[in-house]
C-alpha positions in Angstrom: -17.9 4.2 -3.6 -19.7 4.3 -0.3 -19.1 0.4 0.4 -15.4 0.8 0.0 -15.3 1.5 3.8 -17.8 -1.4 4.7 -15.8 -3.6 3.1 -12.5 -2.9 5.0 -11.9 -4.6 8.2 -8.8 -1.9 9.0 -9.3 2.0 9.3 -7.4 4.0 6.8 -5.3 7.0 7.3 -4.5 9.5 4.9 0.0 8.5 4.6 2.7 9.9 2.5 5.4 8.2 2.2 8.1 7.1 0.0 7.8 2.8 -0.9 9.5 0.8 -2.8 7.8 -2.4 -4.5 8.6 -4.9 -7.1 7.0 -7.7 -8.7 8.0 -11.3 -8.3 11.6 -11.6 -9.2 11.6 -8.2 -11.0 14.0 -4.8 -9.3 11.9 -2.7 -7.3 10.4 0.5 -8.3 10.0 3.5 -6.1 6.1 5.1 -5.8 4.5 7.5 -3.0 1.2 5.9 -0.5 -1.7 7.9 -0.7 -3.5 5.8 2.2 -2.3 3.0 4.5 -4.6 0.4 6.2 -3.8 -2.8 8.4 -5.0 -5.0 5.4 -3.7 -2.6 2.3 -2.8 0.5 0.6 -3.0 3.0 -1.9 0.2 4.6 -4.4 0.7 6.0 -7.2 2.5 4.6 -10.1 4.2 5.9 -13.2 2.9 2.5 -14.7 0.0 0.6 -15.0 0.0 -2.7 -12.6 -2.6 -5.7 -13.7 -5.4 -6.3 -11.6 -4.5 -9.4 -9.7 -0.9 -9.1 -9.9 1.2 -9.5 -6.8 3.9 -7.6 -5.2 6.4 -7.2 -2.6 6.5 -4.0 -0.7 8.8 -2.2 1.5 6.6 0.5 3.8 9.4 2.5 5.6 7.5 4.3 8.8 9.4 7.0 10.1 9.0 5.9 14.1 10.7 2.5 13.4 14.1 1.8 12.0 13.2 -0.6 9.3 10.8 -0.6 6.8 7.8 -3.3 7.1 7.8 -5.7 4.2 4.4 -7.1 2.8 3.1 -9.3 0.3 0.1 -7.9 -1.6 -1.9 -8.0 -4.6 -3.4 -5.3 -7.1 -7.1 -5.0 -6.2 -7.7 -2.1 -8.3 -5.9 0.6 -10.7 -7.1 3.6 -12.2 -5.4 5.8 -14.9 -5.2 9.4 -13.5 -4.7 11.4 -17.0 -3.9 14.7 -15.1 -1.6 13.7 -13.1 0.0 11.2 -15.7 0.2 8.4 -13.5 -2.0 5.7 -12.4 -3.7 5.1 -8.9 -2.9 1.4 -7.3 -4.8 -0.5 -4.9 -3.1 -3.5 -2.6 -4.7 -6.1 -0.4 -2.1 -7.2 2.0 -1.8 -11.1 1.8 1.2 -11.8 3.5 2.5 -9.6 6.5 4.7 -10.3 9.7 2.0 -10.0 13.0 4.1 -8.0 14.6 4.6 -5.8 11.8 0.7 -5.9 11.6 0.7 -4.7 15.0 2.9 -1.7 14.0 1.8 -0.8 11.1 -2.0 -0.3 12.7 -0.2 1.3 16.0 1.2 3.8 13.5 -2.2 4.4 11.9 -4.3 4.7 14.5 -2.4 7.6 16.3 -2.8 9.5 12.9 -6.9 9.0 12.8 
C-alpha cells in the first residue's frame, strides 16, 4: 500500500483514543482510533460499516475540553478475523476549521 501516504494531503499519527460515532439518525456506537489525520481516521469496529457510508463522529482529545465532531465517510473496511473486529477507514468531509486547526496542532506534536 505504498501510495496510501501519497495520497494523503494530512500526516498521520499513530492515536488511541476512545470515539464515539453513529450513522445518520441511528445512536452512536463506541470504537477505539488506531490513526488520526487532518482529513480522516482509522477505528476499529465490532461491526462491519459499508463502503461509502457516512457518519458522524465525536474525536475527544485529551488537551481540549470537548470532543471535535466530524462528518465522514467509510473509504475502506477490512475484516480482521483474529482480532474479531473489523478495521474502518473515514475521509473527513465535514469539519469545523478551527477544529481542523486543532486536531492537526494535536497531531503534529505527536509526529
Amino acid at each position: 500500500m505504498a501510495g496510501a501516504s501519497e495520497r494523503r494531503k494530512y500526516n498521520r499519527a499513530k492515536i488511541n483514543v476512545s470515539i464515539r460515532y453513529r450513522k445518520l439518525n441511528e445512536y452512536a456506537m463506541p470504537a477505539m482510533t488506531d490513526n488520526v489525520g487532518g482529513g480522516g481516521l482509522m477505528f476499529y469496529s465490532a461491526k462491519d460499516i459499508l463502503k461509502s457510508t457516512y457518519l458522524v463522529l465525536e474525536v475527544p482529545l485529551p488537551i481540549y475540553p470537548e470532543p471535535i465532531k466530524v462528518q465522514g465517510k467509510v473509504v475502506w473496511t477490512r475484516r480482521n478475523v483474529a482480532k474479531n473486529n473489523y478495521s474502518i477507514g473515514v475521509q473527513f468531509t465535514k469539519i469545523i476549521e478551527g477544529d481542523k486547526d486543532k486536531l492537526i496542532k494535536y497531531i503534529e506534536e505527536r509526529l
